[in-house]
C-alpha positions in Angstrom: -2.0 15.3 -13.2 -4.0 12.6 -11.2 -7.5 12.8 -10.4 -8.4 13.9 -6.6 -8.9 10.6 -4.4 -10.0 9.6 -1.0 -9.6 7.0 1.3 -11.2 6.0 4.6 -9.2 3.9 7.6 -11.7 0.6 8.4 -11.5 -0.2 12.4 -8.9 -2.8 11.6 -6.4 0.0 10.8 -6.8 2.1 13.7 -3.4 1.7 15.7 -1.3 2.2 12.0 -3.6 5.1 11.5 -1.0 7.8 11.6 1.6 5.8 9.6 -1.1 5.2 7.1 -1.8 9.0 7.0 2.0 9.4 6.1 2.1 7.1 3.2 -0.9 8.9 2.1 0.9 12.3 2.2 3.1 10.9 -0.4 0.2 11.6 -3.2 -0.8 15.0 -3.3 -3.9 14.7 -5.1 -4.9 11.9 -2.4 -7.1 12.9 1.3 -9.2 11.3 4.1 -12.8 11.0 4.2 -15.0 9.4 6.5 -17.5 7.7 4.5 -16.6 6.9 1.2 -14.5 6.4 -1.8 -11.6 3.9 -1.0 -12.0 1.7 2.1 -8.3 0.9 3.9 -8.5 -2.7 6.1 -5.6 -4.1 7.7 -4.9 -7.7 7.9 -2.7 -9.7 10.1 -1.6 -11.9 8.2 -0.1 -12.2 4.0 -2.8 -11.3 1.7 -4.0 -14.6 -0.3 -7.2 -12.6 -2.4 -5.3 -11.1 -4.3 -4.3 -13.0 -7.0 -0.6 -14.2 -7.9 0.1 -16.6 -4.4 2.8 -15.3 -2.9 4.3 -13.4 0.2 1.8 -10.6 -0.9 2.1 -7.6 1.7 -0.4 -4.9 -0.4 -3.2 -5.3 -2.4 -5.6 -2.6 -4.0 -8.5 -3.6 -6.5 -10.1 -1.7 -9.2 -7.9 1.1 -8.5 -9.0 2.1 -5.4 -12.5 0.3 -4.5 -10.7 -1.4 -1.9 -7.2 -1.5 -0.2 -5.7 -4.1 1.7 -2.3 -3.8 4.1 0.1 -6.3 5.9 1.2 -3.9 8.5 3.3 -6.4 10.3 4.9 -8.1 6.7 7.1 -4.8 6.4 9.6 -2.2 8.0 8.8 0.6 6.1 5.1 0.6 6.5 4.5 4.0 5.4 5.8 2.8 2.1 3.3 -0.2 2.0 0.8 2.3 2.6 2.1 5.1 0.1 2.7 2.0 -2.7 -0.5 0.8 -2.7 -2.5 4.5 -3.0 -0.4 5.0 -5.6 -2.0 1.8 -7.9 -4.8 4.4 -7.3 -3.4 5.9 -10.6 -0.5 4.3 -11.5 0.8 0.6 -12.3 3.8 -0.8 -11.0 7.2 0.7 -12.3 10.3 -1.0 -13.4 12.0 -0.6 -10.3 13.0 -4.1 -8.6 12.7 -2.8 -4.8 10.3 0.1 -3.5 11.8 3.0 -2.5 11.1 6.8 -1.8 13.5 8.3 -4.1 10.6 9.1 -6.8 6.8 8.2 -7.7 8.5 5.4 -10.0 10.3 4.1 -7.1 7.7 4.4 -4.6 5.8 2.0 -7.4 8.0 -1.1 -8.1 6.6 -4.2 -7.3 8.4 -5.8 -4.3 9.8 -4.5 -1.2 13.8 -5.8 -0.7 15.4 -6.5 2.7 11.8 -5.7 4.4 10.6 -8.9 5.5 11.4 -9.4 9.3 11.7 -13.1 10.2 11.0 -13.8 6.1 12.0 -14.4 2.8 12.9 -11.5 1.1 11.3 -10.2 -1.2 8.1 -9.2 -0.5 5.4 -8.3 -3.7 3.1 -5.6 -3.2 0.6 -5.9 -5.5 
């Protein structure tokens, strides 16, 4: 069973707060705090600190020191959001496109058909 795990919503976040809160809902084991354990920040644009280049719509380092979210590089944002507090525990999974059908699922490493106005797909890291 995964270890308990918190996460905080940076300023940037604020108006995908609840949709953020729904991803997180995906991970039992996962809740909110207020000051500490895994900071959330938002980004308006792909994420290029990541590593890998890319179209990158999610990034979390060091398993949960610090998330990152492209909000606006998705549909399903609450999948963004439950994809990359997953990597809190768990690598990516053999899946081609992320999905909700199962934790594996919920964990492959691109996002198909997501992309509005872009390439598809997109890689959450």
């Amino acid at each position: 069973m995964p270890s308990d795990r918190s996460y905080r919503l940076t300023a940037s976040c604020q108006q995908y707060a609840a949709t953020i809160r729904q991803g997180a809902a995906a991970w039992a084991n996962l809740d909110e705090t207020t000051n500490r354990d895994t900071p959330v920040e938002c980004r308006n644009t792909y994420i290029t600190d990541c590593g890998g280049g890319g179209r990158i719509v999610g990034c979390n380092w060091g398993r949960g020191q610090r998330i990152a979210l492209y909000m606006g590089g998705v549909r399903d944002q609450r999948l963004l959001a439950a994809h990359e507090f997953g990597h809190d525990w768990y690598g990516h999974s053999g899946y081609q496109c992320a999905g909700w059908s199962s934790a594996q699922h919920v964990m492959a490493p691109s996002m198909c058909g997501f992309g509005p106005g872009t390439k598809n797909p997109v890689r959450i890291d």
